[in-house]
C-alpha positions as CSV (number, residue, x, y, z in Angstrom):
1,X,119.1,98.4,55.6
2,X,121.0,100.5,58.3
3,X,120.7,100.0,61.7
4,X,117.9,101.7,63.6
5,X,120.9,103.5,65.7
6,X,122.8,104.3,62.6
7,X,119.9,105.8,61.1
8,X,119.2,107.9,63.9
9,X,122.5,109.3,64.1
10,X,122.9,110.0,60.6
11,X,119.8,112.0,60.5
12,X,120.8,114.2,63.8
13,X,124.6,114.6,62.1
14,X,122.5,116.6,59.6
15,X,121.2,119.1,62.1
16,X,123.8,119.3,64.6
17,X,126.3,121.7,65.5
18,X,129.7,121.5,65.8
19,X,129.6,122.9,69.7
20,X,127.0,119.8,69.6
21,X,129.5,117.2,68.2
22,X,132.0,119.1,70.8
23,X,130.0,118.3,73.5
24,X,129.1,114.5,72.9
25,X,132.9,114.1,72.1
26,X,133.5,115.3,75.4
27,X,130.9,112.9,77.0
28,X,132.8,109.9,75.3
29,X,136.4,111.1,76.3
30,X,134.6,111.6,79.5
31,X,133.6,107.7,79.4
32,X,137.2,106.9,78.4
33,X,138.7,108.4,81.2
34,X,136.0,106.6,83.6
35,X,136.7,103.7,82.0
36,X,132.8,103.2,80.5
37,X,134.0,103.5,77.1
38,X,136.6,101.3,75.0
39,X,139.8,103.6,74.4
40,X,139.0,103.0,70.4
41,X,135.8,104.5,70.7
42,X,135.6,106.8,67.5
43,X,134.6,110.6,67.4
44,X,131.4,112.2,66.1
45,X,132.9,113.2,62.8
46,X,134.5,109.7,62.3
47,X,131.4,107.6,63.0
48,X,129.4,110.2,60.7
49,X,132.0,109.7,57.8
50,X,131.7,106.0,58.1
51,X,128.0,106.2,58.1
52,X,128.7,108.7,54.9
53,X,130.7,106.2,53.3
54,X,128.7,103.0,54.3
55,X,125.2,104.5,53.0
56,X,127.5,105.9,49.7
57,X,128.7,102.2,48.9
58,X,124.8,100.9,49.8
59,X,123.3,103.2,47.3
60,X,126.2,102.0,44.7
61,X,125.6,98.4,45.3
62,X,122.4,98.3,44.9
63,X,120.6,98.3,41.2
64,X,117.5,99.2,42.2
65,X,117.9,102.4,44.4
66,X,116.6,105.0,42.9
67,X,120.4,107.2,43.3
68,X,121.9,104.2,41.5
69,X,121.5,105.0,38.0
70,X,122.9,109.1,38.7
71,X,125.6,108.0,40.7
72,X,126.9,105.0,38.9
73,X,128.2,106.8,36.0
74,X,129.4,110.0,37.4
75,X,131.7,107.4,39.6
76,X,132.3,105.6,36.6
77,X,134.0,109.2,34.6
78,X,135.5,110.5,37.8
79,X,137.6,107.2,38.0
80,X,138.9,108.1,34.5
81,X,140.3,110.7,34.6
C-alpha cells in the first residue's frame, strides 16, 4: 500500500501546474541552499516519475488488482516486439 505522503503527492501531481512544480522546486533548492534539505533531494517531476513507476510495478505484481489482468499482457506483447 503506498505511503500516506506518497499518496498525497501523487494525487496533487495530477492537478498541479507546472508554475506549481516550479515553485515547490524552488522552495527545495531554497532548502538546499539553507542547508534544511540534503543536496540529493530530488525534483517534483522525479519523485512523481518514481511514484509513476513504483505504483506501475505494484499494479503488475499484484494478481489480484483489478489493472492486473489488462496490463499484464499488453507488457507481455510490447516486450516482444
Amino acid at each position: 500500500m503506498f505511503h500516506f505522503a506518497q499518496q498525497i503527492l501523487w494525487e496533487w501531481s495530477r492537478v498541479c501546474t507546472a508554475a506549481d512544480r516550479q515553485r515547490v522546486d524552488a522552495v527545495l533548492r531554497w532548502g538546499v541552499r539553507s542547508g534544511l534539505c540534503r543536496s540529493d533531494i530530488l525534483t517534483t517531476a522525479e519523485l512523481i516519475e518514481d511514484l509513476d513507476d513504483d505504483l506501475f510495478q505494484r499494479i503488475l505484481r499484484d494478481k489480484n488488482h483489478i489493472l492486473h489482468t489488462l496490463l499484464r499482457p499488453a507488457m507481455q506483447s510490447r516486450l516482444r516486439t
